[in-house]
C-alpha positions in Angstrom: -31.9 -26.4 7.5 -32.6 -22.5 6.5 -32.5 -21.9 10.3 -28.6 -23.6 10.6 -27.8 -21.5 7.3 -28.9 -18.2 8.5 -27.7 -18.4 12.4 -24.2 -19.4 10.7 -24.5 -16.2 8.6 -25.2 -14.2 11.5 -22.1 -15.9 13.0 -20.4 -15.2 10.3 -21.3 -11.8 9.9 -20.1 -11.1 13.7 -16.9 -12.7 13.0 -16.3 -10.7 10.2 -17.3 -7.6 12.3 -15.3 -8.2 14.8 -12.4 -9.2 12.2 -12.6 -5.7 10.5 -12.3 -4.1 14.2 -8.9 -5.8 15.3 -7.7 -4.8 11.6 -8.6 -1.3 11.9 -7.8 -0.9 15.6 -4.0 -2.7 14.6 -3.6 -0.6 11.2 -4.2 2.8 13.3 -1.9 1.7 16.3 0.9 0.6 13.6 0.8 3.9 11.7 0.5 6.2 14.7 2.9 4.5 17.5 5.0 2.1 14.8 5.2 -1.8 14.8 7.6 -2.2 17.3 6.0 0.3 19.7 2.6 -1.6 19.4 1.6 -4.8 21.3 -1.6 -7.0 20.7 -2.8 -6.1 24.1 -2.8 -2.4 22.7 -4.6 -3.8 19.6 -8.0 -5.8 21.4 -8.2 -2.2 23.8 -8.6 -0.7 21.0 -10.7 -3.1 19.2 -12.9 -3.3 22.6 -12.0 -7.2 21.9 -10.5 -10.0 24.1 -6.8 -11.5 23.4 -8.3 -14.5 22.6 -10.2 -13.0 20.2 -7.3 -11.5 18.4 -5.8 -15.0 17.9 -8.7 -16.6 16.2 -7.6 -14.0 13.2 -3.8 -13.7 13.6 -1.2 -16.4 14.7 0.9 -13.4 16.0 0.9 -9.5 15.9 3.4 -9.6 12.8 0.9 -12.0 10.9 -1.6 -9.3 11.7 0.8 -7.1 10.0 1.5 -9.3 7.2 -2.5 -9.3 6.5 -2.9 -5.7 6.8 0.3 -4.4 4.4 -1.0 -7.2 2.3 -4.6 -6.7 2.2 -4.5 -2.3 2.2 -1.5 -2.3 0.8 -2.5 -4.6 -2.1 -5.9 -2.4 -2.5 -3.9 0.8 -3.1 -2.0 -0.8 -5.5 -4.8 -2.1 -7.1 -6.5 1.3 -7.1 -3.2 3.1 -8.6 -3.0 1.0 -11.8 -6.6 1.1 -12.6 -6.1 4.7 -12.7 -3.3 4.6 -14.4 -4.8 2.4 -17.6 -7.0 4.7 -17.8 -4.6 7.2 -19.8 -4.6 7.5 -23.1 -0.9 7.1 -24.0 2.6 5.7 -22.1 2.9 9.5 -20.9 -0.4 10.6 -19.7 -0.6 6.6 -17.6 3.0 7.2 -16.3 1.8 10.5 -14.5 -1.5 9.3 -13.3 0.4 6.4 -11.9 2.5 8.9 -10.1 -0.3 11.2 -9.6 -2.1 8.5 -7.8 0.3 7.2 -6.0 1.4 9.9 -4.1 -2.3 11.3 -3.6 -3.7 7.8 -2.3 -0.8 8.0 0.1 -1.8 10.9 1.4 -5.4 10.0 1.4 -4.7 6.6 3.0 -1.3 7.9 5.3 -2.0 5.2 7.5 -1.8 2.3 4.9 1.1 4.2 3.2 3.2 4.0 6.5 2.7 0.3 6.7 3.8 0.4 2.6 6.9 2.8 2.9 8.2 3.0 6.5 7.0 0.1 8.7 7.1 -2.6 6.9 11.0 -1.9 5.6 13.6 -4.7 7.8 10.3 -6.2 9.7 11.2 -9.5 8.7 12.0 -11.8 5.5 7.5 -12.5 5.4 7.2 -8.7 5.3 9.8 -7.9 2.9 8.1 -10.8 0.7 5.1 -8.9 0.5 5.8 -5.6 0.3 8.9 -6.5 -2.5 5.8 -7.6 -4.2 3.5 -4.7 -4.4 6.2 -2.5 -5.4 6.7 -4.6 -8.1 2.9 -4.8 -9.1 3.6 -0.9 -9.8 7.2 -0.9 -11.3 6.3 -3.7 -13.5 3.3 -1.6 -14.7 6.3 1.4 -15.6 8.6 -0.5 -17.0 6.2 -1.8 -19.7 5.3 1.9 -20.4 8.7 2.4 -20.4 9.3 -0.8 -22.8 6.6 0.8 -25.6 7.6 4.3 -25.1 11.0 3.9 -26.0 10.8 3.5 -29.9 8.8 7.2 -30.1 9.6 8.8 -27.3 13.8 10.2 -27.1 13.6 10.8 -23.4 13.0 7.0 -22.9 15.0 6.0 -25.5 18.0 4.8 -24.1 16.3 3.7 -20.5 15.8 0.8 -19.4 12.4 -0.3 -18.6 13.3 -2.2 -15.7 15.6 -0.2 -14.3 13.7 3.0 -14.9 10.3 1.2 -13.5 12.3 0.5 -10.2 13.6 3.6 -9.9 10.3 5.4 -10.0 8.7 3.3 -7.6 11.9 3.5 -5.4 12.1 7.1 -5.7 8.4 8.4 -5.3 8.1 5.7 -2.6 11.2 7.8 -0.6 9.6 11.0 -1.4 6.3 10.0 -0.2 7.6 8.4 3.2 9.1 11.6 3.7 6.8 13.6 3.8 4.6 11.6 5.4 7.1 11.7 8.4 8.5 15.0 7.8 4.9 17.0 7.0 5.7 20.0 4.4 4.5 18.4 1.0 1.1 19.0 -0.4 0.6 15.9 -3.0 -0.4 17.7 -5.6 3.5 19.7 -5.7 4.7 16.7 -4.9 3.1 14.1 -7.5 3.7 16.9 -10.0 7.8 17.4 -9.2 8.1 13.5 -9.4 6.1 13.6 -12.9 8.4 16.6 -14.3 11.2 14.1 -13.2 9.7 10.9 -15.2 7.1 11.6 -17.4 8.2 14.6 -18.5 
């Protein structure tokens, strides 16, 4: 019985490796060439993996996407509004949210261009999902937004919704631009967007 349970860790530990090396083989050939420009024969190269392979993980190469915007995309989001809570008032959490943003996107470029250009128009699953993680951050704004606004005049008369997807929409655009149009350091970038909305 041990013996089954530790050759199907083994197993599973291979899979997993070999899992982790179509991802990061697919998540450098979508950032670099684009989604439409990559094909999954591109992807196991890459990987050093057969086709076969690639479809015990992914039903097709947009699935694979799916995962990947999901999965990195969902982790940088993740990482942005921990940072965020970690300030100590509705201003101070509204710039590191932009703060971070903008430097994890530069950090992590190739999980940003899945986030901001690739993933735009892909199709209604990828929409779905990346509609979503934009929200995960604007959602976080707009409830700044929402608390700030009885002791703070510049928010007074926003609206937190509006406002929280007007941030992400904007520092999103700003970010995908320079990412495709190099220029932009993240630091004068993060901290032209924060003179903006957290004044």
């Amino acid at each position: 019985m041990a013996t089954a349970s530790g050759a199907q860790l083994r197993k599973d530990v291979r899979l997993e490796r070999r899992r982790r090396r179509i991802a990061s083989a697919a998540l450098d050939l979508f950032a670099t060439l684009g989604y439409n420009a990559t094909s999954v024969e591109e992807v196991v190269e890459r990987a050093k993996v057969s086709k076969s392979a690639f479809y015990e993980f992914f039903t097709s190469k947009e699935d694979c996407f799916r995962e990947l915007l999901s999965h990195e995309g969902g982790s940088l989001i993740d990482d942005v509004l921990a940072e965020a809570a970690l300030g100590r008032n509705h201003h101070e959490r509204l710039r590191l949210g932009i703060t971070t943003f903008v430097r994890s996107c530069f950090d992590r470029s190739s999980v940003a261009r899945l986030l901001i250009v690739e993933s735009v128009g892909l199709s209604a699953g990828v929409d779905r999902v990346r509609q979503e993680l934009q929200s995960q951050f604007a959602d976080a704004v707009a409830e700044e937004v929402r608390h700030a606004t009885v002791h703070d005049p510049f928010y007074a008369d926003k609206d937190p919704q509006v406002f929280g997807r007007a941030v992400v929409g904007a520092v999103s655009d700003a970010v995908g631009y320079y990412l495709t149009h190099p220029g932009a350091d993240a630091e004068s970038l993060s901290e032209s967007l924060c003179r903006i909305f957290a004044p």
